[in-house]
C-alpha positions in Angstrom: 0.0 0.0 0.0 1.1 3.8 -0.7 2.2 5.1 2.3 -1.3 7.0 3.3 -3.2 4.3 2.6 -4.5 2.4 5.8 -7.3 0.1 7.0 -9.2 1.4 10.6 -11.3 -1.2 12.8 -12.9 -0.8 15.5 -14.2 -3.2 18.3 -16.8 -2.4 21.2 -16.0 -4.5 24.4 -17.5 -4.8 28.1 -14.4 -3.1 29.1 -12.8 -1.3 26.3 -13.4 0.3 23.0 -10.5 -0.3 20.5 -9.4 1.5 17.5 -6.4 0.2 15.1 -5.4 1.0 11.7 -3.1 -0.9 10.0 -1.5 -1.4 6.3 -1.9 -4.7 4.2 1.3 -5.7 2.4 1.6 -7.4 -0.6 2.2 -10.6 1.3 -0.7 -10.5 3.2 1.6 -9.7 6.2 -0.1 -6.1 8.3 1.9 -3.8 9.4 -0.3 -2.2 12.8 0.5 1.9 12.7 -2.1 3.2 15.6 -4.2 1.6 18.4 -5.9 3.3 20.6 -8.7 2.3 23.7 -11.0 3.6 26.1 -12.4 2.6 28.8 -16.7 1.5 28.2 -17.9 0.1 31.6 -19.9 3.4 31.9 -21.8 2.8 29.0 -21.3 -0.6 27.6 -22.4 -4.0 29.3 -21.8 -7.1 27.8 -20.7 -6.1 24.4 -24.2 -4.4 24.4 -24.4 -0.4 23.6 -26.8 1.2 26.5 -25.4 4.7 26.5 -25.9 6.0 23.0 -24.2 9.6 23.7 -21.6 8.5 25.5 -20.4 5.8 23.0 -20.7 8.1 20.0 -18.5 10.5 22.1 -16.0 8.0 23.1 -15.7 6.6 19.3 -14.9 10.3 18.6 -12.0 10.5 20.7 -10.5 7.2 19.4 -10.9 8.7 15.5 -9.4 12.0 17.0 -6.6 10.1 18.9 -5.7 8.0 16.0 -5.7 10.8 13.5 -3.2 12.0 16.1 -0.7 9.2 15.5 -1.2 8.8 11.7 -1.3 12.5 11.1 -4.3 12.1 8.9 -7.8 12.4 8.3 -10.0 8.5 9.1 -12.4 8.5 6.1 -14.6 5.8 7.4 -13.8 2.6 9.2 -14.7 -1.5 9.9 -16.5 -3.0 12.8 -17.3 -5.5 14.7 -20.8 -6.9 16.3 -20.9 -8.8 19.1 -22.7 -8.7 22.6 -24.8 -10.8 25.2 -28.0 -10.5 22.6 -26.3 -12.5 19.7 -27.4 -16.1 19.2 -27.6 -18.8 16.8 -30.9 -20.5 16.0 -31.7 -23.3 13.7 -34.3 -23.5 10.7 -35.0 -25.8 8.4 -37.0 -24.4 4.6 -38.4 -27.1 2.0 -39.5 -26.7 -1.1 -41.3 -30.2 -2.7 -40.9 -30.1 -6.6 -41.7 -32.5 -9.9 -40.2 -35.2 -10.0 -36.9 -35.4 -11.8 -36.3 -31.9 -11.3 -32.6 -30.7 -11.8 -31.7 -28.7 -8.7 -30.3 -25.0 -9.8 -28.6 -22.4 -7.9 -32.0 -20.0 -8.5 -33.6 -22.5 -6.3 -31.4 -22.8 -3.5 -31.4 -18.4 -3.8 -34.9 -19.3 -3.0 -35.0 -21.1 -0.4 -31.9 -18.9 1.5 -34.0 -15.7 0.9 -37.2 -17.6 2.0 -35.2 -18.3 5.7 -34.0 -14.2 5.7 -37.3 -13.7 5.4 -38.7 -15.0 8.3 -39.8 -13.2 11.0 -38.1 -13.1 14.5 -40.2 -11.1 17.0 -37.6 -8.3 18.3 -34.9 -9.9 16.8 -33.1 -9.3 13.6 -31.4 -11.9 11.3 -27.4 -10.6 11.2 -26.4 -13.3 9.4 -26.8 -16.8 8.2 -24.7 -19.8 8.4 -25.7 -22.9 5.7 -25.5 -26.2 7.1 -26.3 -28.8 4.6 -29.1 -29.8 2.3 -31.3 -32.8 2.4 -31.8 -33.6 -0.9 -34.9 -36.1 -1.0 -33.3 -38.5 1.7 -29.7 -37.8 1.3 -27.3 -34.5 3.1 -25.8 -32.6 0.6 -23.3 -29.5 1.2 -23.5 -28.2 -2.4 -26.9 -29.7 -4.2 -26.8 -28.3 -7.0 -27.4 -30.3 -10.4 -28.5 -33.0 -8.7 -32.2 -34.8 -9.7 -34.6 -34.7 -6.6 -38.3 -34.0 -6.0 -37.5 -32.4 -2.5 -35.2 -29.8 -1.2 -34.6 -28.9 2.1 -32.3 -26.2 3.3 -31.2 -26.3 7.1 -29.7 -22.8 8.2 -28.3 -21.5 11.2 -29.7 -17.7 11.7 -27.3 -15.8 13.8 -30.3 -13.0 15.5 -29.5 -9.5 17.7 -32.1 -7.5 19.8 -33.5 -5.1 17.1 -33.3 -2.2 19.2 -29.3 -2.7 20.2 -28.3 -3.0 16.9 -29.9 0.3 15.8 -28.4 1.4 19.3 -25.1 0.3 17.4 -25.8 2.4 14.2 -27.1 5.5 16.3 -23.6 5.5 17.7 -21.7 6.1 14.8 -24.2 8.5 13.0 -24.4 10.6 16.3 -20.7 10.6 16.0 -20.5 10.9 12.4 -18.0 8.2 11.0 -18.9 6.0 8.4 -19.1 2.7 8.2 -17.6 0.7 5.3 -18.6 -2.7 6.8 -19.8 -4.5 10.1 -18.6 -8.0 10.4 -19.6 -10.4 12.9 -17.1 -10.4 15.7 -16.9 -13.9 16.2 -16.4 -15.4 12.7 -13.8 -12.5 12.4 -12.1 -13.9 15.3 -12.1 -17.3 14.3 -10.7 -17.1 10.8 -8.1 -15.1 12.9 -7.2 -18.0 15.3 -8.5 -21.3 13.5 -6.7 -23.1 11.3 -8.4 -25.0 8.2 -7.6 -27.6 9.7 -9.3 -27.2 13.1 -12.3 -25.7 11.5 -12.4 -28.9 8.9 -12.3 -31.6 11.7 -14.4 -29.8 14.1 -13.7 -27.8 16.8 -15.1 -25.1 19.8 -13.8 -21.5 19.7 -14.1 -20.4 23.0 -13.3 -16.6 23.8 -13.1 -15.6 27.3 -13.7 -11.9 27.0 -14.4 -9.6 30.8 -18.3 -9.6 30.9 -19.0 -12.7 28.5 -17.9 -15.8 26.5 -18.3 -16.7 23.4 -18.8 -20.0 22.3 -18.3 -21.2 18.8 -18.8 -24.5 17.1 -17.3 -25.5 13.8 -17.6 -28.8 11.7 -16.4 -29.6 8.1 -15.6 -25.8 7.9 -19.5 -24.8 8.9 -20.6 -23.0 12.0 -22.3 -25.3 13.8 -23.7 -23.3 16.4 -23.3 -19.9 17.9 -23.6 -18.7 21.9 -22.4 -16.0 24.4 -22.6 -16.5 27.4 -23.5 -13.8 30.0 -20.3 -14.2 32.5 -16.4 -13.4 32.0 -13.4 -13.0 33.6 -14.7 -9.7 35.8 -17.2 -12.0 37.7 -14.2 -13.8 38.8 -13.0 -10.1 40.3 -16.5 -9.0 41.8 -16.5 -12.3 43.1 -13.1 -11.6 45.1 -14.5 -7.8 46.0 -17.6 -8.5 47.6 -16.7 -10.8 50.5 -13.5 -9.8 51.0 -14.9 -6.5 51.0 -12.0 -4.7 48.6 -12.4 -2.5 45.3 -12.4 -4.1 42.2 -9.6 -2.5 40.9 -7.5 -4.3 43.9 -9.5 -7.6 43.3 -8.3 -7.4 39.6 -4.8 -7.5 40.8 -5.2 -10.1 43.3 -6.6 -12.3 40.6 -3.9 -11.4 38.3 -1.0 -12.3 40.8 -3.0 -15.6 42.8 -5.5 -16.6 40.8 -5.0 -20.6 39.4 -7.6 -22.4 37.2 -7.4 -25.6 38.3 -5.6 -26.3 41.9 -4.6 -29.7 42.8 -6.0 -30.3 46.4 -2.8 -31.9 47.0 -0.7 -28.6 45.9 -3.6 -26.2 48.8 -1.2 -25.1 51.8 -3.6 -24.2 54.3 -1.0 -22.2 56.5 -0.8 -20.2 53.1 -2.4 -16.7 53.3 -2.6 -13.7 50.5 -2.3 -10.5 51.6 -5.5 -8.3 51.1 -3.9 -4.6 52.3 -1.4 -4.0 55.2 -4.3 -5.4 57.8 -6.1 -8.0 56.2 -5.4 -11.5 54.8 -7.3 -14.3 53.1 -6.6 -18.0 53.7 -5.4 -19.3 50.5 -8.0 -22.2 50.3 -10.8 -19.8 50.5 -9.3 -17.5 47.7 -8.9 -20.8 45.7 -12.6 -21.5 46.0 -14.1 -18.1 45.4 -11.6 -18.2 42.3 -12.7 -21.9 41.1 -16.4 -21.8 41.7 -16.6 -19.2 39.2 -14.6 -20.8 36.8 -16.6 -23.9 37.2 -19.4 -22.4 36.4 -18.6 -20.8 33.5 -16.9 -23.9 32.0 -20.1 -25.6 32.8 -22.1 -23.4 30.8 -19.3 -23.4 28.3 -20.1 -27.3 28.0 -23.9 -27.2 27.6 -23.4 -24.8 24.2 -21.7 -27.4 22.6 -24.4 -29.5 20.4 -24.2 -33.1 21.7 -24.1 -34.1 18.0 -20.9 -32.9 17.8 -19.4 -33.8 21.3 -17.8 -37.1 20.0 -17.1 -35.2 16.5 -14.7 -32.2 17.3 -11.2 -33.8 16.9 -9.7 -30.3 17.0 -10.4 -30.1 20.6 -11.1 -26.6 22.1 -9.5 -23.5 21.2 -9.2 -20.9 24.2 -8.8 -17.2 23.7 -9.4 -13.7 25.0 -8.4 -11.6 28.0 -9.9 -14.7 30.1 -7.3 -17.5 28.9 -4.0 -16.2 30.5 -5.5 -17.6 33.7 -2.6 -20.1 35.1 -4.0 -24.1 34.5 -6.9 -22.8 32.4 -6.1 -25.8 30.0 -6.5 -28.3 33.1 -9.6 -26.9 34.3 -11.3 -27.0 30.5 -10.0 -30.5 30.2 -11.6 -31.7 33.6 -14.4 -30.1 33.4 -15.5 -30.5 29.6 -14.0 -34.0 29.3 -11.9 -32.8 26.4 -8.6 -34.4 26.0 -7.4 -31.6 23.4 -6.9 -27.7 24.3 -5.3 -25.3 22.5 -4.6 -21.8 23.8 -4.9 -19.0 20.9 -2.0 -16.1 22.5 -1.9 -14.5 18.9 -3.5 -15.1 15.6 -2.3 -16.8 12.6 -1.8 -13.9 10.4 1.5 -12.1 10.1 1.5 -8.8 12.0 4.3 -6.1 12.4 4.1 -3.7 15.6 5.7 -1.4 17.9 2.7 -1.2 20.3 3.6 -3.2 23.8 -0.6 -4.4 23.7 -0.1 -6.5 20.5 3.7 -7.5 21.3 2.2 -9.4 24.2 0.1 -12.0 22.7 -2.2 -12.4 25.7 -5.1 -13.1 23.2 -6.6 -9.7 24.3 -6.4 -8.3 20.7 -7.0 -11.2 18.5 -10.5 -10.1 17.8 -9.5 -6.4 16.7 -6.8 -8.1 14.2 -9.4 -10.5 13.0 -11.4 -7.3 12.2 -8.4 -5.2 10.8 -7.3 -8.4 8.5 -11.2 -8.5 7.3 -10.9 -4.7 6.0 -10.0 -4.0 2.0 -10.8 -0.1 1.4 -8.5 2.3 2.1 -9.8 4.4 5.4 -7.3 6.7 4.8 -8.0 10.7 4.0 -6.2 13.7 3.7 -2.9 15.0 5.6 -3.6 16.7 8.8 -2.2 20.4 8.6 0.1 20.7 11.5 -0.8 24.5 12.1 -4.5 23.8 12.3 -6.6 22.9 15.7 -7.4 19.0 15.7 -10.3 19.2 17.3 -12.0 22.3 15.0 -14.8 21.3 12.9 -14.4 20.2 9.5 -17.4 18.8 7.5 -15.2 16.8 5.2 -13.5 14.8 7.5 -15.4 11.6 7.5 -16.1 12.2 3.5 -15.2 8.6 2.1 -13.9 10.5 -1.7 -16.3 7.5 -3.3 -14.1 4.9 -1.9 -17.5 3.2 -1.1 -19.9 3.7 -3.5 -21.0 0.9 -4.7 -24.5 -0.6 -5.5 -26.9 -2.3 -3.2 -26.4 -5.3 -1.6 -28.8 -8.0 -0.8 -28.4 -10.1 2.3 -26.9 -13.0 0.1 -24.8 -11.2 -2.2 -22.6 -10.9 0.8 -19.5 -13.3 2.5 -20.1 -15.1 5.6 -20.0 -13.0 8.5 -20.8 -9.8 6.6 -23.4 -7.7 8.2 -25.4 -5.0 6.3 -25.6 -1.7 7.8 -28.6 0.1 8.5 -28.3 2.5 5.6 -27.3 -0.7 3.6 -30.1 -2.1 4.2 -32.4 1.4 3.2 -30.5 1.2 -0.2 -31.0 -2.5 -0.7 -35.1 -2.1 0.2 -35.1 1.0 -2.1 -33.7 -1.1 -4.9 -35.7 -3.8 -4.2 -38.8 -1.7 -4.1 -38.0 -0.1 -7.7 -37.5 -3.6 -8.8 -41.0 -4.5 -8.1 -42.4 -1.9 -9.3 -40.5 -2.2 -12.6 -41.1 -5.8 -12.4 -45.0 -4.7 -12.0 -44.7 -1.8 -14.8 -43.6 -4.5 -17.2 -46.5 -7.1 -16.1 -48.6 -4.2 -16.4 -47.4 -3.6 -19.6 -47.8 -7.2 -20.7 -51.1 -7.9 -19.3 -52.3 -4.8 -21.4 -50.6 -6.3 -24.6 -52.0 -9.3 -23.9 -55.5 -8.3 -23.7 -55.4 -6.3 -26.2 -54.0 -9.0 -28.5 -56.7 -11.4 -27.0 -59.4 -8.8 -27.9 -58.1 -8.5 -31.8 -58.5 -12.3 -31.8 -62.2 -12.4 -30.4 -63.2 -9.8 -32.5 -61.5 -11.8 -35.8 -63.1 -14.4 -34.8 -66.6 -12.9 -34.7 -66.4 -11.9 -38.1 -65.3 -15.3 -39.1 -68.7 -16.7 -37.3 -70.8 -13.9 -39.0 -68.9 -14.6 -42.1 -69.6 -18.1 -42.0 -73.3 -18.3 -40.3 -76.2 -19.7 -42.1 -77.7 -15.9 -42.4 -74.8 -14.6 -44.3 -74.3 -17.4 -46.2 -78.2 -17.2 -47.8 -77.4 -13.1 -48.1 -73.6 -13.8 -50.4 -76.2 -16.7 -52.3 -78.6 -14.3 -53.2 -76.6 -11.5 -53.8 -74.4 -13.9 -56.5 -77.8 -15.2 -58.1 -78.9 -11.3 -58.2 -75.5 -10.1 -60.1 -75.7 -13.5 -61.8 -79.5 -12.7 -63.5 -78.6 -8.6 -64.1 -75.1 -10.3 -66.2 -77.2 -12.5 -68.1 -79.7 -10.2 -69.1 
């Protein structure tokens, strides 16, 4: 890429909003060239926007911030969706035809747009995974071309609450940065973190993020089944706050320094105590229970969202990642608890990725969403210089002006990739096209039912003068008319 020519993301977390921009080499390596985060406890819970002012304000200060470092104008930029509210849920569409029918691609359109269009009360369909296709009685990933005289199509509709994605929208039109692209968080995580092979053989993506975790389920490169879980890594800390009666900023850093995973009740020292402050002290039993119990629990639930149909099926094992994985023995207490023999902890993602920045240097998992969202980008997000003698912060209407970059025409739900969500105003643009497509379509009908009946009058009207023309009436009146001229030429 030329040197002003970047790629922004940006990912909304429990505890954090992140902003990174980054340029794509020619060997798909990434070179990262600003990140920037701020706190969102105030106003984001569970990866779900409840503060609408404050999170447009607080995206403005990352785009301000990062302009800083790159010392140019952010045109527009990526993100991600995730939250407590997004859930997979299955369906299953059929369509019964003639017999010997030749399955086409039109058909399986059909069928796709027929499971979009169903109707989820409060809940909108973000995207849509295909499972397989039962074609008569047999599964089929791809059916086209194939004879059959039933079709069914078996989908797995990832939903959000209507009202927080619009909540997620509102945000960046209050703060007025467009959008290029929303992906779904998840699947860009796990083509961050999976490899092909993992994803073909099956396997569980588990991200242990502060106020939830994320559990995702692939098979023969399909997701399976999609989940998050209400409870993270910062229950573990109010956990250790409330009885021990401390802040949670100094529970945080008792977890970080004591906490274990999985303790061996062998390995417990009962004499063993952990300092709370100067005072206070807790026995290092009870911190290991508080700490565990938690844990437990989550892995627990982490367990039931994995489909028993593919328990015995997953031979890539689990995949751990997020904030919540760098807890010591985390691997043991999966493994225990889950009955998995095979864990895998994702530190880092698979791509290649250049950077100064201590936060990505560390690969502690923490930013392997945000570089599965930066990887996902492909316009340039990149604007004009910055004049050095000019206030940052003064107004300029053309500073989130995309110059074109993203005009394009309007997309359908399945003209898409997987894990592509349309925006809000994508989805205006895409109704608005649609509409004028029907009423084109309709115009044309119109038009041809007009033809039609016209054409169909011309032949009922040709064909009453060939029954008057031929009835018994005329007949005698062209007799005696001949016979007339007949007599008058003989005389």
């Amino acid at each position: 890429m030329a040197e002003k020519e970047f790629i922004v993301a940006i990912e909304l977390g429990s505890s954090k909003v992140t902003g990174i921009a980054g340029q794509k080499k020619p060997d798909g390596s990434i070179n990262v060239l600003a990140l920037v985060k701020e706190d969102s406890s105030q106003f984001i819970r569970k990866g779900v926007v409840y503060n609408i002012d404050k999170t447009a304000q607080c995206l403005t200060n990352i785009i301000k911030k990062m302009e800083t470092q790159l010392k140019t104008r952010i045109t527009q930029v990526f993100v991600g969706v995730g939250g407590q509210s997004i859930r997979g849920v299955r369906n299953v569409v059929a369509k019964d035809m003639p017999d010997d029918t030749i399955i086409t691609q039109e058909m399986v359109a059909e069928l796709m747009e027929e499971n979009r269009n169903l109707d989820y009360p409060d809940q909108k369909i973000l995207d849509v995974a295909e499972q397989e296709y039962k074609v008569d009685t047999v599964m089929q990933l791809d059916p086209v071309g194939i004879r059959a005289s039933h079709l069914e199509g078996n989908y797995l509709n990832i939903l959000e609450r209507k009202s927080f994605f619009q909540n997620l929208n509102k945000c960046f039109e209050t703060a007025g940065i467009k959008v290029v692209e929303m992906y779904l968080a998840p699947l860009a995580l796990a083509n961050a973190v999976l490899t092909e092979a993992e994803k073909r053989s099956g396997c569980a993506l588990i991200d242990l993020g502060a106020d939830t975790t994320t559990v995702s389920v692939f098979y023969r490169n399909v997701l399976r089944h999609l989940a998050v879980i209400p409870l993270g890594a910062n229950n573990i800390t109010k956990d250790i706050a409330q009885p021990l009666q401390m802040e949670e900023s100094e529970a945080e850093k008792m977890k970080l320094k004591y906490a274990s995973a999985y303790t061996d009740n062998n390995e417990i020292d009962d004499t063993l105590k952990y300092s709370i402050d100067q005072e206070r002290q807790v026995e290092s039993r009870k911190f290991i229970d508080i700490v565990e119990g938690r844990l437990e629990e989550i892995i627990l639930n982490v367990r039931e969202q994995i489909p028993n149909e593919y328990c015995d099926k997953l031979l890539g094992g689990i995949i751990l990642t997020g904030g919540g994985s760098n807890l010591k023995n985390i691997e043991r207490a999966f493994a225990i608890h889950t009955h998995f023999d095979k864990i895998r902890i994702a530190k880092f993602v698979t791509l290649s990725i250049s950077s100064n920045n201590e936060l990505i240097k560390n690969h502690n998992g923490m930013m392997n969403t945000l570089l599965g969202l930066l990887a996902k980008g492909y316009i340039n997000c990149a604007g004009n210089e910055i004049d050095p003698n000019r206030d940052l912060f003064e107004d300029d209407n053309n500073v989130y002006q995309a110059n074109g970059q993203t005009e394009r025409t309007p997309r359908q739900a399945h003209e898409v990739g997987p894990g592509v969500i349309l925006t809000e105003q994508e989805e205006k643009l895409a109704e608005e096209e649609a509409r004028r497509k029907r009423e084109e379509q309709e115009r044309q009908e119109e038009q041809e039912r007009l033809e039609r009946e016209k054409a169909e009058r011309l032949e009922r009207e040709e064909a009453e003068r060939k029954r008057k023309e031929n009835s018994w009436w005329n007949k005698l009146r062209r007799g005696l008319t001949d016979f007339g001229e007949k007599m008058v030429s003989d005389e």
